[in-house]
C-alpha positions as CSV (number, residue, x, y, z in Angstrom):
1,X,0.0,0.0,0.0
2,X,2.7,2.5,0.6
3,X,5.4,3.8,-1.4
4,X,9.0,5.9,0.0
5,X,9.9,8.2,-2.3
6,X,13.2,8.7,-1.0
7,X,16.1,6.5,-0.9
8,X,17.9,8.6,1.1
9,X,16.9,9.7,4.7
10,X,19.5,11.3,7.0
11,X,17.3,12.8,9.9
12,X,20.7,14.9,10.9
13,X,18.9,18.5,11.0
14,X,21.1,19.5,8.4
15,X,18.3,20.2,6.2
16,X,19.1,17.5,3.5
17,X,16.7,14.7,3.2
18,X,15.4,15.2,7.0
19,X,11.9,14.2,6.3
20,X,10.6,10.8,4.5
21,X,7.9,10.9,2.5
22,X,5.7,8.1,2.6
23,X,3.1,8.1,-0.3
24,X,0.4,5.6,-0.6
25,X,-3.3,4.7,-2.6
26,X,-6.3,4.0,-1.4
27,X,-8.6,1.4,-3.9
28,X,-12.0,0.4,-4.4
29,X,-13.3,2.2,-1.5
30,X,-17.0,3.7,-1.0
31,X,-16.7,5.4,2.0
32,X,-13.6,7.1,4.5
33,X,-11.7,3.8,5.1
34,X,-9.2,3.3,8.8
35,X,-5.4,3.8,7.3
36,X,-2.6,4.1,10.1
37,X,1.0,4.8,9.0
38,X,3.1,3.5,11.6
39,X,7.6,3.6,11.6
40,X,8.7,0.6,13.7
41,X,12.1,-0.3,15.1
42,X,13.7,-2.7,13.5
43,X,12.5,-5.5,16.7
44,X,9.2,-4.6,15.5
45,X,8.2,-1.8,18.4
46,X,6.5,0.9,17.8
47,X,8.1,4.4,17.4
48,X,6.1,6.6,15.9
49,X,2.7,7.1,14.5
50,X,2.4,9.1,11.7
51,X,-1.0,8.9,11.1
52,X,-3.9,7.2,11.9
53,X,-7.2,8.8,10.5
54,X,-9.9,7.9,7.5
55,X,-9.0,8.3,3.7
56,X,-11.4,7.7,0.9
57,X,-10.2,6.6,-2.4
58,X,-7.5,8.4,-3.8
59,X,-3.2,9.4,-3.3
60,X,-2.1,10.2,0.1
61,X,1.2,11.6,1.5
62,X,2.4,11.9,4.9
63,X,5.9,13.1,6.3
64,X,8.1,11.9,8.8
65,X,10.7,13.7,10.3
66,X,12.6,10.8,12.1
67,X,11.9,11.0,15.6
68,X,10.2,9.1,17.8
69,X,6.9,9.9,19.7
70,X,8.5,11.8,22.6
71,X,10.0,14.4,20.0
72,X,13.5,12.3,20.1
73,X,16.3,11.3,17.2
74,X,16.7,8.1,16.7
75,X,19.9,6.0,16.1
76,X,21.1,5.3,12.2
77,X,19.6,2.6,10.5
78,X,17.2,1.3,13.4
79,X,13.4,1.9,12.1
80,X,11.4,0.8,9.4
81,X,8.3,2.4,7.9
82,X,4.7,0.8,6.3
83,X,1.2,1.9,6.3
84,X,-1.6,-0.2,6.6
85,X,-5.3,-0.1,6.0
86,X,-8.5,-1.7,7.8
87,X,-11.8,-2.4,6.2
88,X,-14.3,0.4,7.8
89,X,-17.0,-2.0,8.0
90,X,-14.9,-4.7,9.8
91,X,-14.2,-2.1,12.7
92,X,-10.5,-4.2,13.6
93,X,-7.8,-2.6,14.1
């Protein structure tokens, strides 16, 4: 479901490739579906959730900016990103 458009993410603050783009498409929906885009480390905890709301059909794109959920950096190669989306009528999550 989702796509990174950059290959190269260096959350350094040095204003070069800081954020991550995460684009993604939501099909064959008729209503405002659940999607939650969620970066992980890389022993599967959570560190950050970048967003969790309801899209209809259509192109998304949300930013991170590498840190974690208290504001913090996090260390080099340690996190992974994906998005995933829940059937509206199901009501999991």
């Amino acid at each position: 479901m989702g796509v990174l458009e950059s290959s190269t993410f260096t959350p350094n603050g040095d204003g070069v490739n800081d954020v991550l783009q995460i684009d993604y498409v939501v099909l064959k929906v008729n209503e405002p579906t659940a999607v939650r885009v969620l970066i992980h480390d890389l022993a599967g905890r959570l560190v950050r959730e970048v967003y969790d709301g309801a899209d209809r059909a259509g192109r998304y794109a949300r930013s991170w900016d590498g840190l974690d959920a208290g504001g913090n950096g996090l260390p080099r190669g340690t996190t992974s990103a994906g998005s995933r989306s829940i059937s509206a009528t199901s009501g999991a999550r």
